[in-house]
N, C-alpha and C positions, 0 to 999 in steps of 0.2 A: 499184287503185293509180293514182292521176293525178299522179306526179313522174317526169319524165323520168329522173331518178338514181336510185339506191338510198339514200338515207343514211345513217350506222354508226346512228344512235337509231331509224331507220324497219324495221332489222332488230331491233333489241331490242326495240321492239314486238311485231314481229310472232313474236318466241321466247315472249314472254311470252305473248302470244294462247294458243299453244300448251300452256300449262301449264293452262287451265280448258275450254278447247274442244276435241274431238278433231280432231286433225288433217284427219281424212279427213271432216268437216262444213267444211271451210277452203278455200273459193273464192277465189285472187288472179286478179286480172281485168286487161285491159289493161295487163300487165305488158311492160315492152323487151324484147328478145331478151337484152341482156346483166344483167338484173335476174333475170329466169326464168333462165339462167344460176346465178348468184350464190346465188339460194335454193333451188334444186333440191341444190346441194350442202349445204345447213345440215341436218345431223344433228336438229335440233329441230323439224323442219318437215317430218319426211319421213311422207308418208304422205298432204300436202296436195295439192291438184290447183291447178294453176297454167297461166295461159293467157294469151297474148298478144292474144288476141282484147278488143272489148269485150266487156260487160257483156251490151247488147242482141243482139249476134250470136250468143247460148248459147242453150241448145236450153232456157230455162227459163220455165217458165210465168209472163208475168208479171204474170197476176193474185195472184200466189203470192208477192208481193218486195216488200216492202217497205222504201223506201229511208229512214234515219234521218237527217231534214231541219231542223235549227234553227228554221227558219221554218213547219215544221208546225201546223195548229191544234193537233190530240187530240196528246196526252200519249201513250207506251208506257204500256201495262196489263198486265197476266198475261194476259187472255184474250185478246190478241194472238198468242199463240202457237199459239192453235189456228186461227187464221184463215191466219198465213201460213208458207210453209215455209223461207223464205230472207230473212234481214235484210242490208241493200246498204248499208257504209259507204266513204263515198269517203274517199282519204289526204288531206283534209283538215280532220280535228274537230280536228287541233293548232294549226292557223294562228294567229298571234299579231303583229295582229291579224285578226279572221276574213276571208278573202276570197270567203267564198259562193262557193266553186268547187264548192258542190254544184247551183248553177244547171246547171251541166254534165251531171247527172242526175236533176234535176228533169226537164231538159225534154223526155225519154222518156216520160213520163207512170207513174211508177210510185205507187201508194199511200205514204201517208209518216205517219212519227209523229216525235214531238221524245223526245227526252231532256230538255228544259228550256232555259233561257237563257246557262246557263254551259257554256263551252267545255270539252272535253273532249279527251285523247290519242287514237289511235285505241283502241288498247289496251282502255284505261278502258271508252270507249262501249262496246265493245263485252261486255265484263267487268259494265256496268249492264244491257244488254239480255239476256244471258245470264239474271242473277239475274232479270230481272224476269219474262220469257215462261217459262224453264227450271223456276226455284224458288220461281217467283210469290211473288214479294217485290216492294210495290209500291215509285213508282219515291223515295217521300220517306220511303222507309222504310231507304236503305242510306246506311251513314255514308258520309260525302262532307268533304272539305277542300278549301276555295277559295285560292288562291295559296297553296300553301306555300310556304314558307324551308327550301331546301337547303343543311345546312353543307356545303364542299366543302373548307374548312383551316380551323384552328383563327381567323383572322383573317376568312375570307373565308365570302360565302354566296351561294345565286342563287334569286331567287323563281321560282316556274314558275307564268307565267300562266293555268294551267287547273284546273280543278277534277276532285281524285282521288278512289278512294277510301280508307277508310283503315283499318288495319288494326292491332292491339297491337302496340307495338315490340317488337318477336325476343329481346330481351336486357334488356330494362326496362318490363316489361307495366305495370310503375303509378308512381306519383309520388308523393311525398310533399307537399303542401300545406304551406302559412303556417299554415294553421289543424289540423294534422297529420290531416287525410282524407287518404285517398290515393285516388285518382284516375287511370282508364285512360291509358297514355300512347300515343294514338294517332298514326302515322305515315301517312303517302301511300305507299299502293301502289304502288311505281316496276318496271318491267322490272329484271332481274337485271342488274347490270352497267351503269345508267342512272349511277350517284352516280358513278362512277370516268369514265364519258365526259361529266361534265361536268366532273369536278376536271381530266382530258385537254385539254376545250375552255378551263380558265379558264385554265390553263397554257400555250396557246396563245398566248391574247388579250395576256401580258405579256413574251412575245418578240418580240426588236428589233433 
């Protein structure tokens, strides 16, 4: 965790994490006294180990870690997973735009692999790295959506500058065509409770 706050999206993340990783594979690191706080109590997150410590001062081997670096040469693979036993994402693959605050963990000297050029939630990242070392699914083989467009009211939308992945909409798995094919209607991956804390923020932004 490298933000001094908690933020309500940076906890929906981290709920979401929870629904494809077992909790108890969930290392938060470097967290405040009042953030380890805050998530110690979350019901969806319980069983995860959480530590105010850094990263470097755990008992982990750290030939064994590999930190997911934008600026990596090698690509993640599948047979990454056998190589290492703990993947290390700092809170920020959302930045928008990036501020390479992974130099912050670079400079530990841990082994590093990219995800690619397009920014990612943490979330996501780490929801590709899963699939990729886990289910050995390589990494341009998972549907992906670059900006999408969030309606949040009927007049109103918000693009989100990262790239998700994406998944059959819940309630309209296909579409109808011009040309009447129908065709998957693929959605962005969002945390539960993401689309309502943004219609919350856009509701924000026009009180005065």
């Amino acid at each position: 965790h490298m933000e001094d706050n908690l933020h309500e999206w940076c906890i929906l993340e981290y709920c979401h994490i929870s629904t494809f990783i077992p909790t108890s594979n969930l290392y938060f690191t470097n967290l405040s006294k009042a953030a380890e706080s805050t998530l110690l109590d979350i019901k969806k997150l319980q069983g995860a180990n959480f530590f105010t410590n850094h990263i470097i001062d755990l008992s982990f081997a750290k030939d064994k870690i590999c930190l997911l670096d934008p600026s990596a040469k090698n690509i993640l693979k599948p047979e990454d997973g056998s190589d290492f036993e703990y993947f290390l994402f700092g809170g920020i693959l959302g930045d928008d735009p990036p501020r390479d605050r992974t130099c912050e963990l670079r400079k530990h000297g841990f082994k590093t692999r990219s995800l690619g050029n397009m920014q990612m939630t943490t979330d996501t990242a780490i929801n590709v790295t899963k699939r990729v070392v886990e289910d050995k699914v390589a990494i341009d083989q998972i549907p992906y959506i670059d900006f999408p467009e969030i309606q949040i009211s009927a007049k109103e939308s918000v693009i989100m500058p990262f790239r998700y992945i994406t998944i059959p909409h819940p309630s309209q798995s296909t579409l109808q065509t011009t040309t009447d094919e129908l065709k998957l209607n693929l959605v962005p991956l969002l945390p539960e409770g993401m689309i309502e804390l943004l219609k919350k923020d856009g509701d924000m932004a026009f009180e005065f």
